[in-house]
C-alpha positions in Angstrom: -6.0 3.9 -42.0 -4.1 2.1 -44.8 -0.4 4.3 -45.6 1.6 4.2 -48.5 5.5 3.7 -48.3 7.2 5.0 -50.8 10.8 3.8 -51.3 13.5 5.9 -52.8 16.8 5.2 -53.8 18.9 8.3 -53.4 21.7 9.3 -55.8 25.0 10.2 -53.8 25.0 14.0 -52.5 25.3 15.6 -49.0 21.6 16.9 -49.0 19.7 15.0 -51.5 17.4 13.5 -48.6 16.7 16.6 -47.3 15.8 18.0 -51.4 13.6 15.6 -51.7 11.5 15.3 -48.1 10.9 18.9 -48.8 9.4 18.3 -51.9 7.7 15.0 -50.7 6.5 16.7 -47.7 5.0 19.3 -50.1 3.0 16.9 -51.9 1.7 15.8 -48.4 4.1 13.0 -47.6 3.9 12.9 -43.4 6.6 11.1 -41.9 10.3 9.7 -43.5 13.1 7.6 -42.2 16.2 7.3 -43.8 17.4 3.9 -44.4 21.2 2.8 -43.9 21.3 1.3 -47.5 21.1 4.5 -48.6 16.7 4.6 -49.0 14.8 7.0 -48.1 10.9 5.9 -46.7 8.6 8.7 -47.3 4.7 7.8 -45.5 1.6 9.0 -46.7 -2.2 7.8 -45.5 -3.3 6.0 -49.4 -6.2 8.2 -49.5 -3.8 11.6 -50.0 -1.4 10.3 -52.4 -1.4 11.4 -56.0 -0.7 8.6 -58.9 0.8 11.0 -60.9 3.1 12.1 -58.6 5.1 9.0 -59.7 5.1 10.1 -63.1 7.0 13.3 -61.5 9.4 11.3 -59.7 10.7 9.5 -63.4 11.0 12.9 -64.7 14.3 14.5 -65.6 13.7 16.9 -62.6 14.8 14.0 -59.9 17.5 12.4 -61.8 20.3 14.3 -60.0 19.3 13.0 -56.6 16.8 9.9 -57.3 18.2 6.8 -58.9 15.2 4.8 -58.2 12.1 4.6 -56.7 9.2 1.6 -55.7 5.5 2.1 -53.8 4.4 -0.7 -51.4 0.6 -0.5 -49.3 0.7 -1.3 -45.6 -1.8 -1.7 -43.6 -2.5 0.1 -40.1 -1.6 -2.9 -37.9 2.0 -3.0 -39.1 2.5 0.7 -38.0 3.9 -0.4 -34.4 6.5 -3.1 -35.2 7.2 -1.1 -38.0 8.6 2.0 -36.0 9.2 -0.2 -32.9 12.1 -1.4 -35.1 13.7 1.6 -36.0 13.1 4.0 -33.4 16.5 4.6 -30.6 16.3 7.1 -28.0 17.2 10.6 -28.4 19.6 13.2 -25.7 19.4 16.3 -26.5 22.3 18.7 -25.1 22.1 16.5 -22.1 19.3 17.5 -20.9 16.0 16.3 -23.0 15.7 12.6 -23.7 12.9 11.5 -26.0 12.0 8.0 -25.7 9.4 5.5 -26.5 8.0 3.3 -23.3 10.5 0.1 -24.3 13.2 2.2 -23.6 14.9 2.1 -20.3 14.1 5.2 -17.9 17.3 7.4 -17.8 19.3 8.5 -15.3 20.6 12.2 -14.9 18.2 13.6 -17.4 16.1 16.3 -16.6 13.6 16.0 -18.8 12.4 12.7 -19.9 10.1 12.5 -22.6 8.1 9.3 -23.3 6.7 9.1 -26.9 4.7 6.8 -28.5 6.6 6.0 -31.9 3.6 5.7 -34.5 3.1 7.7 -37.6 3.2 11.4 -36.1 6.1 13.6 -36.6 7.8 14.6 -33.8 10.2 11.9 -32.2 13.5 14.3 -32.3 15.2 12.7 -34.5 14.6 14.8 -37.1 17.0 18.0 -37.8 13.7 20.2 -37.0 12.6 19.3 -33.9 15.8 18.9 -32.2 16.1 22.6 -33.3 13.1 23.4 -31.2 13.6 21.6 -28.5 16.8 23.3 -27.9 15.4 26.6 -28.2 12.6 25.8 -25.6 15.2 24.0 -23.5 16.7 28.0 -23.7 13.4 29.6 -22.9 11.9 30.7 -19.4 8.3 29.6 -20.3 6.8 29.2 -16.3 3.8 30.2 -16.4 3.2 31.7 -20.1 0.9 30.6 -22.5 2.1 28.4 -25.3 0.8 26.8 -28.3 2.8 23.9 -30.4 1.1 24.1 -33.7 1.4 21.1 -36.3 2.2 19.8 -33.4 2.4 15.9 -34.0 3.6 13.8 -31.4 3.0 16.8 -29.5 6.8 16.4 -28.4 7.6 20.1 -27.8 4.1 20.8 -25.5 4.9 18.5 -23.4 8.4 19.5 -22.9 6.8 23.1 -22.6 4.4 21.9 -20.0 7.3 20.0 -18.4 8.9 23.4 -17.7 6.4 25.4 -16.5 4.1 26.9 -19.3 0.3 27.1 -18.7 -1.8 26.7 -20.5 -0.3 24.7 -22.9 -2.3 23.5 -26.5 -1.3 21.5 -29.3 -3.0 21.7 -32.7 -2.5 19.6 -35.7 -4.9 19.1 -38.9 -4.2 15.1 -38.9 -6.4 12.8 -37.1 -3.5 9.8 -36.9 -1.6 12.9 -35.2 -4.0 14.2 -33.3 -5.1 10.5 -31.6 -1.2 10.1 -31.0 -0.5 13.4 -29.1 -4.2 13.1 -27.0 -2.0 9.4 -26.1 1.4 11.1 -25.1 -0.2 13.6 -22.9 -1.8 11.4 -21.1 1.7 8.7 -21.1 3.6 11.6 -19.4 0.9 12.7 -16.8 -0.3 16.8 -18.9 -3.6 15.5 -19.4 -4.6 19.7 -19.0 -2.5 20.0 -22.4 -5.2 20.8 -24.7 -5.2 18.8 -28.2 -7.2 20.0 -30.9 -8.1 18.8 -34.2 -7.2 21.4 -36.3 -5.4 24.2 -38.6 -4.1 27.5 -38.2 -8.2 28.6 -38.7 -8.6 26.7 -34.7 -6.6 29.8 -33.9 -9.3 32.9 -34.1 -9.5 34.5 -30.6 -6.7 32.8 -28.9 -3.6 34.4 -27.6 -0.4 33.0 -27.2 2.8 34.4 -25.4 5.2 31.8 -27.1 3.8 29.9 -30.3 5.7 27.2 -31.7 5.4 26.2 -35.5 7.3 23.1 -37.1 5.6 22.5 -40.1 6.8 23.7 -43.7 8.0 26.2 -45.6 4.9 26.7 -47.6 2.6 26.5 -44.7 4.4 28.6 -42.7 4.1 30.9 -45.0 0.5 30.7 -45.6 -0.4 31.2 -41.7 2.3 33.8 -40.1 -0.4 36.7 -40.6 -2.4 34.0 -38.1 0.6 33.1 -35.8 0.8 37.0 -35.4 -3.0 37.9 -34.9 -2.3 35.1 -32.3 0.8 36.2 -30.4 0.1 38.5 -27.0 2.3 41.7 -27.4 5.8 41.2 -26.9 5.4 37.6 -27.4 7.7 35.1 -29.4 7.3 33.0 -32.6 9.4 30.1 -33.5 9.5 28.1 -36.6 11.2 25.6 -38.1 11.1 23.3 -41.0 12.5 24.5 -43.9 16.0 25.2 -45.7 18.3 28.2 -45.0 18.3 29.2 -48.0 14.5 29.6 -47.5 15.0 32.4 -44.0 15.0 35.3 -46.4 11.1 34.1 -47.6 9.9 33.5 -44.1 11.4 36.8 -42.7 9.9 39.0 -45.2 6.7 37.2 -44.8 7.0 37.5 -41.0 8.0 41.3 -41.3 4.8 42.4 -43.6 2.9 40.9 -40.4 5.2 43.1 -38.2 7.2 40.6 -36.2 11.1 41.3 -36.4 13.6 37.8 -36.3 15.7 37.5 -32.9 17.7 34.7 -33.3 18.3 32.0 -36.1 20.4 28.4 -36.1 21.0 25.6 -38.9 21.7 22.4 -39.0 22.2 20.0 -42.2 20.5 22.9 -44.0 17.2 22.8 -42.2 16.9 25.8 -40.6 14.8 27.1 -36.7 14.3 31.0 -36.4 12.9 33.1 -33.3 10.7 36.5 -34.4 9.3 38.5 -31.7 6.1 41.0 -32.1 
């Protein structure tokens, strides 16, 4: 699969990479690394992206945070070295490395993760999933049931399965995603993690205890009545992947399907909350 790496030059402001991989992310951009000359890379397979969405990008409604932008083809073979050279190791609260297998093994960590960097989301070093690894890092999950939807690298199953939860199933609706996570299951020894190929319709007539959702705000939004018609009774919901400013939208969604919110926390804006049924 041939991607498309489109590379933005970001007008100065606290949160204008954030502003615009929500709206990129919207218009089905999958992965983004922030450069340290002040670029944004936003990835997208060439068959999803949308000519006209450059036309968007010169429009007054990106001139506060974009100063410029370029769109450059690259093919699937470059994907490794690509994120090979970028990608560092990730300790969260001490406890949860995340690593790729060039990495040294670490010492003192309880949980080691070892992850494939390709062109999944899920590598931790994104605002989102460090959110939800710390809340599962929180959680007594032995022995519950637990599915990590848009699941990606499938990062937060295995550090579910890691601590206890069966059975344990990962569902996302991209095939690069999909082929990664069935390959970091197997690196870190869950092969009985199931992956599917899928969206939040893979979901009718399974029951989760804990269900964990890091996608976006507009999907999120879409699929909490199925999250909910998924949850076993008294089980928990966490999601993640959108702004603060965007809670009140997800709570009122996730109160018409009659779960109540436990917990929240932020961090650079991006937002992680816990609802309960």
């Amino acid at each position: 699969m041939e991607y498309i790496e489109l590379i933005c030059h970001l007008s100065p402001g606290e949160h204008t990479a954030d502003l615009l991989t929500s709206i990129l992310a919207d218009a089905g951009f999958e992965s983004f690394v922030e450069n340290e000359n002040g670029t944004l890379s936003a990835f997208i397979q060439s068959p999803l992206f949308i000519p006209a969405l450059t036309s968007r990008l010169s429009s007054d409604e990106f001139s506060d945070f974009l100063d410029s932008f370029h769109v450059e083809h690259i093919a699937d073979q470059n994907w490794n070295s690509v994120w090979e050279s970028q990608y560092e190791p990730v300790l969260i609260d001490n406890k949860c490395m995340v690593r790729a297998p060039f990495h040294p093994e670490p010492a003192g960590v309880e949980y080691d993760i070892v992850i494939m960097p390709k062109m999944s989301f899920g590598t931790a070093h994104h605002e989102t999933t460090k959110q939800m690894i710390q809340y599962l890092l929180s959680l007594q999950v032995s022995g519950k049931s637990l599915l990590d939807m848009g699941s990606g690298t499938a990062v937060l199953a295995i550090l579910a399965r890691m601590k206890g939860a069966f059975p344990v199933t990962a569902i996302d609706n991209d095939e690069w995603a999909y082929n990664n996570a069935l390959e970091n299951v197997q690196s870190n020894n869950f092969a009985d993690i199931e992956v599917l190929l899928g969206d939040s319709s893979s979901l009718a007539g399974k029951k989760f205890d804990i269900i964990l959702a890091n996608i976006n705000r507009n999907i999120l939004l879409n699929d909490i009545p199925a999250y909910c018609e998924s949850l076993n009774a008294g089980g928990k919901l966490f999601m993640s992947g959108f702004y603060s400013e965007d809670l009140p939208l997800i709570e009122a969604k996730a109160n018409e399907a009659g779960l109540k919110i436990m917990s929240s926390q932020k961090e650079n804006n991006w937002t992680a909350a816990c609802f309960t049924l």
